[in-house]
BALUMPA-803856 format. One record per residue (C-alpha): x, y, z. Coordinates in Angstrom, 2 decimals. Layout:
BEGIN
{u->X v->Y w->Z};
...
This chain:
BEGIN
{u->-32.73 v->-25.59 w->-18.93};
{u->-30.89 v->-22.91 w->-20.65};
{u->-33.69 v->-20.72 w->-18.58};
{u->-32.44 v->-22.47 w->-15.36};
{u->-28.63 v->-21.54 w->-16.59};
{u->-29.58 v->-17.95 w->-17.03};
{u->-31.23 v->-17.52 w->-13.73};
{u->-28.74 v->-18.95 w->-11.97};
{u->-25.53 v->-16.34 w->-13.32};
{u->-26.61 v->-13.96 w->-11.08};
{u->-27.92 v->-15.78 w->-8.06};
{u->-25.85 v->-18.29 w->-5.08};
{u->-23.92 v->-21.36 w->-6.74};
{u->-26.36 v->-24.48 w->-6.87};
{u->-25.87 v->-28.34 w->-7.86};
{u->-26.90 v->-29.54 w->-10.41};
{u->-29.54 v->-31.67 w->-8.84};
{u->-31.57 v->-27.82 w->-8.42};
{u->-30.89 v->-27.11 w->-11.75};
{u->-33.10 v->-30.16 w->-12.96};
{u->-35.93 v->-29.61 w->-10.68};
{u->-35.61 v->-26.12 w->-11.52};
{u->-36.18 v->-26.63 w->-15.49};
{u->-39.15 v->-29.11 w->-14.44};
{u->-40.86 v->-26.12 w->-12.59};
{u->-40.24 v->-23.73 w->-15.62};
{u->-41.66 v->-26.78 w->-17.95};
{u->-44.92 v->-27.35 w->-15.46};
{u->-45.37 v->-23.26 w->-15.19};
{u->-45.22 v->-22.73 w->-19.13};
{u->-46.95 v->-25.99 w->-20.53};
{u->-48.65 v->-27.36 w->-17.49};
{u->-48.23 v->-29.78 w->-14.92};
{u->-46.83 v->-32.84 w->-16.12};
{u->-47.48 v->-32.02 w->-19.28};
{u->-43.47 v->-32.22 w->-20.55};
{u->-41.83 v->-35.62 w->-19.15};
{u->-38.18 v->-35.19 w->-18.02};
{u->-35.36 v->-37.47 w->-19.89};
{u->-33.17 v->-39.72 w->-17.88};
{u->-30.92 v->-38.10 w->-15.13};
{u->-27.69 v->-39.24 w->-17.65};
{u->-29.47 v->-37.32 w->-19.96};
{u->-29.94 v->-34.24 w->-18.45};
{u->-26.17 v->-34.20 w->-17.06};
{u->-25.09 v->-34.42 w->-20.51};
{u->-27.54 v->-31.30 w->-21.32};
{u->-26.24 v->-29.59 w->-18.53};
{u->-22.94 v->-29.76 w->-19.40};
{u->-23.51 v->-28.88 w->-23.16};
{u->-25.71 v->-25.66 w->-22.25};
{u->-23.16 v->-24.82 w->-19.40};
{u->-20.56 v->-24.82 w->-20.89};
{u->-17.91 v->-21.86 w->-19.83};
{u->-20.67 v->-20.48 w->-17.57};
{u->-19.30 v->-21.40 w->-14.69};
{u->-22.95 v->-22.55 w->-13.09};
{u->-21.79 v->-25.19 w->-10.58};
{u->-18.49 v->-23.30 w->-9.58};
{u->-17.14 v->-19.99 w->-8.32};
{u->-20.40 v->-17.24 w->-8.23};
{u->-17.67 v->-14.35 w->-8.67};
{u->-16.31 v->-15.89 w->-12.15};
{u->-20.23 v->-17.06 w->-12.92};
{u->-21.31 v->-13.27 w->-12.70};
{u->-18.19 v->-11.76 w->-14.47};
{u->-18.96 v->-14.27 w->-17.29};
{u->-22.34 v->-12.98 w->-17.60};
{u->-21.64 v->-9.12 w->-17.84};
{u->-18.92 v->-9.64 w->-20.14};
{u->-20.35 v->-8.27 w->-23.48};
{u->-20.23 v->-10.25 w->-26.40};
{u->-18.16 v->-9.64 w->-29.45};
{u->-14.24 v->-9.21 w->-29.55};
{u->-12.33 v->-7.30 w->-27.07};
{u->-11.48 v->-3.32 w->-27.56};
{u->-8.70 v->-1.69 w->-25.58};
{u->-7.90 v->2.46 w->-25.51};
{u->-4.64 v->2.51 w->-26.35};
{u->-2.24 v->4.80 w->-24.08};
{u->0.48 v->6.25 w->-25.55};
{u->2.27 v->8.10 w->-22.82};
{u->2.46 v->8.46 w->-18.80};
{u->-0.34 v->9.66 w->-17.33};
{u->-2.95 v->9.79 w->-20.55};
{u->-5.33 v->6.72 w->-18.79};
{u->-4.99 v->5.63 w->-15.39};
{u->-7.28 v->3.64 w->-13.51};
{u->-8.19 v->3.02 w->-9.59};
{u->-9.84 v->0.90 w->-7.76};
{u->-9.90 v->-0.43 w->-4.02};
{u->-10.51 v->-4.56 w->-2.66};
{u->-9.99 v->-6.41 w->0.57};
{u->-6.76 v->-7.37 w->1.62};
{u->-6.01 v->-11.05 w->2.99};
{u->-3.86 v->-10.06 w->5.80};
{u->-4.61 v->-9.60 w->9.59};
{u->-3.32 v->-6.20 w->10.67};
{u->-3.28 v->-5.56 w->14.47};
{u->-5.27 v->-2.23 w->14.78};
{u->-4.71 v->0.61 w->17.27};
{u->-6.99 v->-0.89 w->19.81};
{u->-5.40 v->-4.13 w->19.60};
{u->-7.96 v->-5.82 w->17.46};
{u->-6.87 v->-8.44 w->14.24};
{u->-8.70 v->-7.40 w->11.56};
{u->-8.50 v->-7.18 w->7.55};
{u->-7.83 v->-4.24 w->5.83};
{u->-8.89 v->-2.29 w->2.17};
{u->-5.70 v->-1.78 w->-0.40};
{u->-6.33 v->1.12 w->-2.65};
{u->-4.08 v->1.66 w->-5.95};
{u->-3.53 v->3.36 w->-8.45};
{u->-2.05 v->1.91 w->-11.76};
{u->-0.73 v->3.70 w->-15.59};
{u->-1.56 v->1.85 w->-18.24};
{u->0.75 v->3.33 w->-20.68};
{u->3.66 v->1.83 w->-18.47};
{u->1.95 v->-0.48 w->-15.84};
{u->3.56 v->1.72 w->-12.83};
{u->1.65 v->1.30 w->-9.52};
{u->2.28 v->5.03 w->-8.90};
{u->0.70 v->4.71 w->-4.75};
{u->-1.59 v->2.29 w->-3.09};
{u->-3.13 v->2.83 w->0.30};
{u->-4.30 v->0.61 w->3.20};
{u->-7.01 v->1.66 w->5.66};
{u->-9.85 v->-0.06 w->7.69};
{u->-12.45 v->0.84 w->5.87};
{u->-11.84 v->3.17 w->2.31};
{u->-13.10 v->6.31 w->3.12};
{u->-13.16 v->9.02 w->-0.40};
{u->-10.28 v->11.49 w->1.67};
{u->-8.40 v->7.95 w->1.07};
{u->-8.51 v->8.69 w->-2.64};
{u->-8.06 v->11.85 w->-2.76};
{u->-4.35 v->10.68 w->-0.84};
{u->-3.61 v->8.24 w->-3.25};
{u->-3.50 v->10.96 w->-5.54};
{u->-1.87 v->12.76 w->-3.99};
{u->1.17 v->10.61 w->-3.51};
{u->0.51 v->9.19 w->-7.19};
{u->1.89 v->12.93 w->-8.07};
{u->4.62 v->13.65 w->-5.19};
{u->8.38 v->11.52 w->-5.80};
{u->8.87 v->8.74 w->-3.48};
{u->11.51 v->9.67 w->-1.15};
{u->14.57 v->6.99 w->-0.26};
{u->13.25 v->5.57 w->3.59};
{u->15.90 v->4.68 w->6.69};
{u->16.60 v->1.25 w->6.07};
{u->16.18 v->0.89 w->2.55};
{u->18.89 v->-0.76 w->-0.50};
{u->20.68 v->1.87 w->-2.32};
{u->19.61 v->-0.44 w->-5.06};
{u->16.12 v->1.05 w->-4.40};
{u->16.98 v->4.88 w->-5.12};
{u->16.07 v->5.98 w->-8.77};
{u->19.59 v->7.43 w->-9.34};
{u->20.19 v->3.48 w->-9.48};
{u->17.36 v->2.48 w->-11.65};
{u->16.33 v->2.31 w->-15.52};
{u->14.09 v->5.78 w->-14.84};
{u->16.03 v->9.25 w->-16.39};
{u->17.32 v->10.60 w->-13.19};
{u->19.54 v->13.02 w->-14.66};
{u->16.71 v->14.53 w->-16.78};
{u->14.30 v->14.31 w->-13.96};
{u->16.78 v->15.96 w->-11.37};
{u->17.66 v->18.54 w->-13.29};
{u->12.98 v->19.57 w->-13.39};
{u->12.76 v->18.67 w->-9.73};
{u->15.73 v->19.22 w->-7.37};
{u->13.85 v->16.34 w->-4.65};
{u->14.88 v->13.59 w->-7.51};
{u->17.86 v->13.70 w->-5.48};
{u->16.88 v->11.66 w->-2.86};
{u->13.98 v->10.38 w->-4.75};
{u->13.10 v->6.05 w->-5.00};
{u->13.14 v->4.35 w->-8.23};
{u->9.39 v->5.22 w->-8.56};
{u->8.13 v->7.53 w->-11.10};
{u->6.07 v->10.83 w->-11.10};
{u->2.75 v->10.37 w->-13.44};
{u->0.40 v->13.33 w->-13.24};
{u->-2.92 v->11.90 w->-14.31};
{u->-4.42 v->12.91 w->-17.67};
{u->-7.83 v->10.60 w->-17.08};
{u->-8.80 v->8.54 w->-13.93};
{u->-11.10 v->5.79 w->-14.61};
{u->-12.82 v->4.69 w->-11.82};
{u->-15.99 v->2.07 w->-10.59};
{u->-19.46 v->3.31 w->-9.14};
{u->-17.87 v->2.93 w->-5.62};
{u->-19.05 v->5.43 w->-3.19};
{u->-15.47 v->5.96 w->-2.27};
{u->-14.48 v->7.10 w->-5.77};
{u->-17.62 v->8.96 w->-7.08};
{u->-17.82 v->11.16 w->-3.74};
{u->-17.76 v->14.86 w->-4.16};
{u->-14.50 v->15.08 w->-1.96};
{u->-12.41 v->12.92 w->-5.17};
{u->-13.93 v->14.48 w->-7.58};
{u->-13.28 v->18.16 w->-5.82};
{u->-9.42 v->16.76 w->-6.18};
{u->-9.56 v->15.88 w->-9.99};
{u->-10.41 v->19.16 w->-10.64};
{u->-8.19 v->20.74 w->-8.61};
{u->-5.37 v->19.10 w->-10.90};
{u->-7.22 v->19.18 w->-14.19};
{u->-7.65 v->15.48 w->-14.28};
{u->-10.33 v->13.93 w->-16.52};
{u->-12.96 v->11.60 w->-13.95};
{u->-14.42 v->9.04 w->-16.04};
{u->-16.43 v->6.25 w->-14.45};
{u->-16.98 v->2.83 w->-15.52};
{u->-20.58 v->1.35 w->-16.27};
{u->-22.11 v->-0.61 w->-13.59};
{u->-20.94 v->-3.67 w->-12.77};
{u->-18.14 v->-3.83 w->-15.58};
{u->-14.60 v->-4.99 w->-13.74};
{u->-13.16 v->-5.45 w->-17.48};
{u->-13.66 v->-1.95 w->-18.68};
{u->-10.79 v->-1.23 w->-15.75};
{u->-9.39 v->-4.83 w->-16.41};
{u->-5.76 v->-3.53 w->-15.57};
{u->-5.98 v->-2.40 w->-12.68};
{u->-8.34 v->-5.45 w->-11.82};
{u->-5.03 v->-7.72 w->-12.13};
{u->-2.69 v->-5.39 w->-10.46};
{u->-4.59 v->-5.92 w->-6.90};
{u->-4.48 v->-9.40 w->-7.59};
{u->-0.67 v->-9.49 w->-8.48};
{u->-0.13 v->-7.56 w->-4.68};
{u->-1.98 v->-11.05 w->-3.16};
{u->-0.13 v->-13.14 w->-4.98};
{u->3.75 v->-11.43 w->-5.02};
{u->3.32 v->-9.59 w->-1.28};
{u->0.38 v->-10.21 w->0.62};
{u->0.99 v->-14.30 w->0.35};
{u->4.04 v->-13.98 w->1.96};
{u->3.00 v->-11.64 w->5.10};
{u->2.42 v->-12.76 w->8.62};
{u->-1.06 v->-13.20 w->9.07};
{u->-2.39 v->-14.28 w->5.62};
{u->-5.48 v->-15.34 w->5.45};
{u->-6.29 v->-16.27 w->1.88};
{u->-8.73 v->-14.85 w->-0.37};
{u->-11.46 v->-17.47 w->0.60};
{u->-12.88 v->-19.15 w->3.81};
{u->-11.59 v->-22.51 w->2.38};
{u->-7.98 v->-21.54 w->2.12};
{u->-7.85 v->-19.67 w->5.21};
{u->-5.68 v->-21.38 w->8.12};
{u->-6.46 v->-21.53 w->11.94};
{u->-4.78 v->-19.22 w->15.12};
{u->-4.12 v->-16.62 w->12.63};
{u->-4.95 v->-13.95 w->15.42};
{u->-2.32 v->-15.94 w->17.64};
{u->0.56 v->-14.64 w->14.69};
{u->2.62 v->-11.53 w->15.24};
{u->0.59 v->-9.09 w->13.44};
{u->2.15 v->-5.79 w->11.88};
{u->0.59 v->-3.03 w->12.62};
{u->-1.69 v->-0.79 w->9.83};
{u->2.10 v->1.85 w->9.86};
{u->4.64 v->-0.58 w->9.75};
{u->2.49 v->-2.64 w->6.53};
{u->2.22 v->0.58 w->4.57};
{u->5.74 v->0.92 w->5.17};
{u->6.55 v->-2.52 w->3.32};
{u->4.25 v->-2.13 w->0.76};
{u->5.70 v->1.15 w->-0.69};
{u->8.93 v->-0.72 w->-0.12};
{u->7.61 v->-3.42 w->-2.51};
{u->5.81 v->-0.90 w->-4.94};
{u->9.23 v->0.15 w->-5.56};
{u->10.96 v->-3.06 w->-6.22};
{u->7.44 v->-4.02 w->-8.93};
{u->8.79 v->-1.10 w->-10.82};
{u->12.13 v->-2.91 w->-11.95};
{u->10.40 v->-6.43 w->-12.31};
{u->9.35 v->-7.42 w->-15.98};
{u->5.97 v->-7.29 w->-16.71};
{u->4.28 v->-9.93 w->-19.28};
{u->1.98 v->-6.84 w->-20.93};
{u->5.10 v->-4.82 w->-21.52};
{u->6.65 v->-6.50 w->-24.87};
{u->8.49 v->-4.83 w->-28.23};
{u->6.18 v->-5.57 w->-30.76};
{u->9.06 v->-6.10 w->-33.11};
{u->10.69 v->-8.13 w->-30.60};
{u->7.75 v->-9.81 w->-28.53};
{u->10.37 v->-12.28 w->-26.87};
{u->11.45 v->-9.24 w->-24.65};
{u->9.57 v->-7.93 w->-22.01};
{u->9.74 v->-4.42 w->-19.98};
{u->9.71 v->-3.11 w->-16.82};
{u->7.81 v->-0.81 w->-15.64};
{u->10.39 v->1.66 w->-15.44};
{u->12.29 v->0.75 w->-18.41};
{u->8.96 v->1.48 w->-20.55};
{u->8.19 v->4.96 w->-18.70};
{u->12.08 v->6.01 w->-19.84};
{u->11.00 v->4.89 w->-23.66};
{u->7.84 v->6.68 w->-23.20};
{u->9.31 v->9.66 w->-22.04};
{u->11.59 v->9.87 w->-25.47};
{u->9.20 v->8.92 w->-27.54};
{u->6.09 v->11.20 w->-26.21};
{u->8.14 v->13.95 w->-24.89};
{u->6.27 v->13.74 w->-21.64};
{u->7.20 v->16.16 w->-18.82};
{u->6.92 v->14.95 w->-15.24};
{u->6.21 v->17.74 w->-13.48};
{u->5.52 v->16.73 w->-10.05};
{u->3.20 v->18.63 w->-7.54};
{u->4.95 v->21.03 w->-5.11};
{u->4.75 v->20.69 w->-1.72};
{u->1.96 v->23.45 w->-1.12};
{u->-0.32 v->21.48 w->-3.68};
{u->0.20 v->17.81 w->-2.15};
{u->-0.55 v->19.72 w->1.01};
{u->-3.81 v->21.33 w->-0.15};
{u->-4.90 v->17.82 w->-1.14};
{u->-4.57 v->16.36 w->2.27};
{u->-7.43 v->15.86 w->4.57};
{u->-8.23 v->18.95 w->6.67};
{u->-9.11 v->19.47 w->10.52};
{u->-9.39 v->22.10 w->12.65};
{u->-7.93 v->22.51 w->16.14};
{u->-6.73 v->24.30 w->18.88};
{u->-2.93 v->25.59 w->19.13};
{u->-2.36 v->24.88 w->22.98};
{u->0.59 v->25.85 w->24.80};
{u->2.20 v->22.35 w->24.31};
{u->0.81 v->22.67 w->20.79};
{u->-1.55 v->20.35 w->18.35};
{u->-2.92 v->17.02 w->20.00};
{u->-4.52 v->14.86 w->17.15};
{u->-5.71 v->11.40 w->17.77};
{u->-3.60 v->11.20 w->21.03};
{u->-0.39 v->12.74 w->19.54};
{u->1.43 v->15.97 w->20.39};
{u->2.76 v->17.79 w->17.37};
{u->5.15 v->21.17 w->18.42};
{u->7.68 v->22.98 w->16.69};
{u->9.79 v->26.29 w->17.25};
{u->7.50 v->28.46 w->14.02};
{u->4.48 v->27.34 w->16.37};
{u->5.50 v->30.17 w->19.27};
{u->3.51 v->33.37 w->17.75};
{u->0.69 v->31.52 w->17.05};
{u->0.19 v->29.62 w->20.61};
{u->-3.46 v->30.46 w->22.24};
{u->-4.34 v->32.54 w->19.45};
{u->-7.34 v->32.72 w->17.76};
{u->-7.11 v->32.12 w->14.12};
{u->-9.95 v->34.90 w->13.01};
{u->-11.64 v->32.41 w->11.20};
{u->-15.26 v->33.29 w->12.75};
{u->-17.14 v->30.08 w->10.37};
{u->-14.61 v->27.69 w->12.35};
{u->-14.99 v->28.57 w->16.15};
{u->-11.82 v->30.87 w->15.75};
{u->-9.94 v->27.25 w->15.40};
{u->-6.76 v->26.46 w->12.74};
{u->-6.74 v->24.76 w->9.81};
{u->-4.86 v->21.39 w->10.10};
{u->-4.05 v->18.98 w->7.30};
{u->-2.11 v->15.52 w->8.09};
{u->-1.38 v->12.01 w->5.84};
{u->-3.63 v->9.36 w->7.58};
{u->-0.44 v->7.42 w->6.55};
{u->2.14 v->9.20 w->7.82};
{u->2.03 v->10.24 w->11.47};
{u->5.62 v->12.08 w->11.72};
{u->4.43 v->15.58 w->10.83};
{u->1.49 v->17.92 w->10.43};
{u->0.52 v->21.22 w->8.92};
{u->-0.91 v->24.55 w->10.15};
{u->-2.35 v->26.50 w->7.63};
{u->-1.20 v->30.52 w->8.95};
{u->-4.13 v->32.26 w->8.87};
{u->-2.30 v->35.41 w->9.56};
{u->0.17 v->35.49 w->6.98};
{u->0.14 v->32.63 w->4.72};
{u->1.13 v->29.43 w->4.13};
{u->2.09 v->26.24 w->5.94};
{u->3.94 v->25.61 w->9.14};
{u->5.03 v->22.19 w->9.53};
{u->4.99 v->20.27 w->13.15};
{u->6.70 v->17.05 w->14.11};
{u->5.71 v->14.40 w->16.33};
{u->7.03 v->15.25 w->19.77};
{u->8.04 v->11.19 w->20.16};
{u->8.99 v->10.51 w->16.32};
{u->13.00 v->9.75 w->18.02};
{u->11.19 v->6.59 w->20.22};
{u->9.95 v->5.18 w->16.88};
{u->11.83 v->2.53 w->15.49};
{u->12.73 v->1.93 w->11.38};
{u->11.63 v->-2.18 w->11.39};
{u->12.18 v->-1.63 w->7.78};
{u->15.08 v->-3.23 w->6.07};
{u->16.11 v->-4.04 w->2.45};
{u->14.53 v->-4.80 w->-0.48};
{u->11.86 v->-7.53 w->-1.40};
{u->11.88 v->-9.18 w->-4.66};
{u->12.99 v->-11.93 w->-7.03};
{u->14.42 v->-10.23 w->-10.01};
{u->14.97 v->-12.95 w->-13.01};
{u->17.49 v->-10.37 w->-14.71};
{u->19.25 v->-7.41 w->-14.31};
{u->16.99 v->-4.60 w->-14.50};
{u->18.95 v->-2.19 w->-12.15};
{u->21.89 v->-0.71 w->-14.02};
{u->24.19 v->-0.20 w->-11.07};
{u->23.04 v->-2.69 w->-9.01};
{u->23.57 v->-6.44 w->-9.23};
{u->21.59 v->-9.27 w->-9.46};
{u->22.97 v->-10.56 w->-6.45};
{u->22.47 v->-7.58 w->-4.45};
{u->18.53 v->-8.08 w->-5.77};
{u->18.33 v->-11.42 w->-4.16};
{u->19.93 v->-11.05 w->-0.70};
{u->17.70 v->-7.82 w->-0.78};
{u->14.41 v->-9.50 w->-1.74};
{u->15.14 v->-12.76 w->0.52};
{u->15.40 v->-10.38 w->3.43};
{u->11.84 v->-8.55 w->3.19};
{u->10.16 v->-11.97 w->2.25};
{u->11.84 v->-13.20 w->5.58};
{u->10.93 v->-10.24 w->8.00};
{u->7.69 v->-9.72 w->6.19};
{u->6.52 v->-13.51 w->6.95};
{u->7.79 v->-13.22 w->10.59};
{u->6.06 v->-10.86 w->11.44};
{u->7.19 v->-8.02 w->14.14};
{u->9.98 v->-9.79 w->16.14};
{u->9.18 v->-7.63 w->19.22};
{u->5.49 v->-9.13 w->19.73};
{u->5.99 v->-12.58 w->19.34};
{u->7.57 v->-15.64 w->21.13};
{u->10.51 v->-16.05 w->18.14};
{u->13.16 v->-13.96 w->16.42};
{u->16.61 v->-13.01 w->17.61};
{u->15.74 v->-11.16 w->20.78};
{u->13.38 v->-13.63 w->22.08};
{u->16.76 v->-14.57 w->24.99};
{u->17.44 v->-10.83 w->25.37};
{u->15.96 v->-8.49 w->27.84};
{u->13.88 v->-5.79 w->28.11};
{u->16.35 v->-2.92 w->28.49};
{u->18.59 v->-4.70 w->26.29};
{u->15.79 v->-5.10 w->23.16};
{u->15.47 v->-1.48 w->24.44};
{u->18.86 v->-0.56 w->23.65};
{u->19.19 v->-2.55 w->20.38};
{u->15.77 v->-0.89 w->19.37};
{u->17.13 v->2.72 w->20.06};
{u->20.48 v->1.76 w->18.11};
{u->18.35 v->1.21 w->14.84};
{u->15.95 v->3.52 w->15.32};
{u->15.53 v->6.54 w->12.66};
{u->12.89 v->8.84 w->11.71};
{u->10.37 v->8.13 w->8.84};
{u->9.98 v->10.68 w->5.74};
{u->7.32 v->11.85 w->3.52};
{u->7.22 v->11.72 w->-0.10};
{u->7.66 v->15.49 w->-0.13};
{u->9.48 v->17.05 w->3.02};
{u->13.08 v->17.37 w->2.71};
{u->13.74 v->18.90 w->6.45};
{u->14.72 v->16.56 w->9.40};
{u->12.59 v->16.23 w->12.19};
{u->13.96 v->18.61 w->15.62};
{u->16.25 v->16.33 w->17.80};
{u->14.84 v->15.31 w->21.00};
{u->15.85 v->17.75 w->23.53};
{u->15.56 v->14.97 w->26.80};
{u->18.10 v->12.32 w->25.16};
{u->21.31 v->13.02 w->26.96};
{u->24.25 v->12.98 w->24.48};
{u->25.83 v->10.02 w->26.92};
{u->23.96 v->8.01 w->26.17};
{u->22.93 v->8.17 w->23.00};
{u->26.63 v->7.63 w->22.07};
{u->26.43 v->4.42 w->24.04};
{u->23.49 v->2.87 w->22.19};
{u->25.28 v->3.84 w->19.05};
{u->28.10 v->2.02 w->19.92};
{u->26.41 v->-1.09 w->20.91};
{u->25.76 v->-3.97 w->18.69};
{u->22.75 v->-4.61 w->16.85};
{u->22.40 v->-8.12 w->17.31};
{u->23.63 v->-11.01 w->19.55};
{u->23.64 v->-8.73 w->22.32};
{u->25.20 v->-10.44 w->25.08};
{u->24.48 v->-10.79 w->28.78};
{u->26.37 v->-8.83 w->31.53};
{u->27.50 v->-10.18 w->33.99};
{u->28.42 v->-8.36 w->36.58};
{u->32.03 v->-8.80 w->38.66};
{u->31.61 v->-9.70 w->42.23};
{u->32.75 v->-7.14 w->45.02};
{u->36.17 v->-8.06 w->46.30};
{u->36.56 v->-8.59 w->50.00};
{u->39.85 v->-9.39 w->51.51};
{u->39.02 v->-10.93 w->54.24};
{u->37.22 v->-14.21 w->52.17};
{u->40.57 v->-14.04 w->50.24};
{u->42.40 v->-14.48 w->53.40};
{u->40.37 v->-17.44 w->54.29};
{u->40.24 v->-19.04 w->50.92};
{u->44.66 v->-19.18 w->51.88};
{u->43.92 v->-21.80 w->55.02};
């Protein structure tokens, strides 16, 4: 039997009732047939459950094989004493429906990135399907600051928060403006044998920045335990509480989820950096004092001790560098300028450069591109001519709406200096409630479900602003078409409530002079 048990940690959960005729065929192949006679079936339940014990053989097959690998002996853990010295990533299935560009629900990859010095989730990702440019992204952002979105808390921004902003402001002058996320440059990345991660296109990025790859065995989930638990804290703390969830099994999963407003792949990147921000200020059970292990950290509170007590120097990437680590592609430069994936991208810098050939003979005479498959609002020409980058905006970024609003957490104390506790909650009630709605524009409820479609037009336009990436500081060009008129009108009108017009009848004298007799 304790054969059966072993075959079985690595194989499809079975009942028990295989597991006993599987120890009679290993007894009939080793001693002959029939030559061993079986005890009672209440005696082999109780052997069963002896030699089974903590094995996990009749339940979950994920647990079963985890419980096998693990090696015995006690525990061992590389201690990190400062931001940035081990960091670990790692990428897993999210349980949420996300309506895709063609229209079609389907679940998407989360990637992260976590520090274990300070448990900061310094970036995570969604896409389809993890692809290794998405890495090499993550780190990116992992090294850029986390600039303040439309629509966000002022209890969000890091001049708010436990993090050293005057310190930090005074290295990096986009602080300013910065959300209260820190900037880890990564010392050692320790990774899994995914395809994703090992690829030459990651590891091409590490050393670019000097980082240290180091890849776990095979099959060992522990040896990158933290990171392991951080991806299951997003399912439990955001993705839970998202329109669409589908539950990390086919047994908890609920029926007509396709028949929910979906967000899009955008709009749930855009809440989940919202939420990445507000972890940062929540306390975290594997930050204690060890004189005082009734107190616990946040993640942000124990990068502002580190930073004192290493002397660690965030210096974040510049924007040239998080540039350089984007993904590339080379294209045209039209007269209307750069078309990627059915979007126009112009701009004024683009006019000497329009219908030229780059001179780059190995490329079709085409221009080097780089974008942020997460961020649509911009792009970057590499000038082959002389030098650096020029940066384009989306010609329609002023039709896209912020549906982005406050904050999104349940803080038990104050962790936010200059923000209150009470400010927390209204905040964190508010993304919980639009998160679990889902996009109030695509389905049947939500406060313009009575309102029409120029008005929900109008209302859209009045809270509409232009997304920003983590490190451009200039404004996107205003949109030339808008007339001024009107613009001031939908600025004017209400948000919400909007209510119907009715319009005055024409006045005609001669039904008044009836109306007398």
């Amino acid at each position: 039997m304790r054969k059966a048990v072993a075959e079985a940690a690595q194989g499809s959960t079975r009942t028990a009732t295989y597991l006993f005729w599987r120890t009679g065929q290993i007894l009939d192949e080793d001693h002959g047939r029939g030559a061993v006679e079986l005890p009672s079936q209440r005696s082999l339940y109780r052997l069963l459950e002896k030699l089974s014990a903590g094995k996990h053989t009749t339940g979950s097959a994920r647990t079963r094989r985890s419980l096998a690998d693990r090696p015995d002996g006690p525990f061992g853990e590389r201690s990190a004493a400062a931001p940035g010295e081990l960091m670990q990533m790692d990428s897993t299935p999210l349980d949420v429906l996300v309506r895709l560009d063609d229209g079609v629900p389907a679940r998407v990859d989360l990637t992260g990135m976590i520090d274990v010095a300070t448990r900061s989730l310094t970036a995570a990702v969604l896409r389809p399907t993890t692809k290794s440019v998405d890495a090499s992204v993550l780190l990116a952002r992992t090294v850029t600051p986390e600039l303040m979105r439309p629509g966000w808390a002022q209890a969000l921004a890091m001049s708010r928060s436990a993090l050293p902003f005057r310190r930090l402001l005074d290295i990096d002058a986009r602080m300013e403006h910065a959300a209260a996320r820190p900037v880890i440059v990564p010392e050692t990345i320790v990774v899994d044998q995914g395809k994703v991660f090992i690829s030459h296109n990651f590891r091409a990025s590490c050393n670019f920045l000097g980082i240290n790859f180091q890849p776990v065995h095979d099959a060992s989930g522990w040896e990158k335990g933290h990171i392991e638990r951080m991806l299951g804290s997003v399912g439990t703390l955001f993705a839970q509480f998202l329109a669409g969830y589908t539950g990390f099994n086919a047994e908890r999963r609920g029926r007509h989820l396709e028949q929910q407003p979906l967000w899009s792949l955008l709009e749930l990147q855009e809440l989940l950096d919202e939420w990445i921000v507000v972890w940062q200020s929540r306390p975290h059970d594997g930050l204690r004092d060890p004189l005082h292990p009734g107190r616990m950290f946040s993640p942000n509170e124990k990068y502002a001790a580190l930073v004192e007590t290493a002397g660690y120097v965030p210096v974040a990437l510049s924007a040239d560098d998080y540039v350089e680590l984007l993904p590339a592609t080379w294209r045209a430069i039209n007269a209307y300028g750069v078309k990627i994936r059915h979007r126009t991208y112009d701009d004024q810098a683009l006019n000497p450069l329009r219908q030229q050939r780059s001179g780059v003979k190995d490329r079709k005479d085409l221009w080097e591109i780089h974008y942020d498959p997460y961020d649509v609002s911009r792009i970057w020409v590499r000038d082959h001519w002389k030098g650096g980058w020029i940066t384009l905006f989306w010609k329609q970024l002023h039709r896209v709406a912020a549906p982005f609003g406050e904050l999104a957490w349940d803080h038990t104390r104050r962790t936010l200096p200059a923000a209150s506790e009470e400010q927390l909650a209204d905040a964190v009630a508010d993304l919980l409630r639009r998160a679990h709605q889902g996009p109030a524009d695509r389905g049947d409820a939500g406060t313009g479900a009575g309102l029409s479609r120029r008005d929900r037009r109008v209302a859209a336009r009045t809270k509409s602003s232009p997304p920003s990436t983590p490190i451009a500081p200039e404004a996107p060009p205003a949109d030339p078409v808008t007339d001024n008129s009107e613009a001031g009108q939908a600025d004017d009108a209400p948000e919400e409530n909007i209510a119907k017009v009715i319009p005055m009848p024409i006045f005609d004298p001669f039904t008044e002079a009836d109306k007398r007799w």
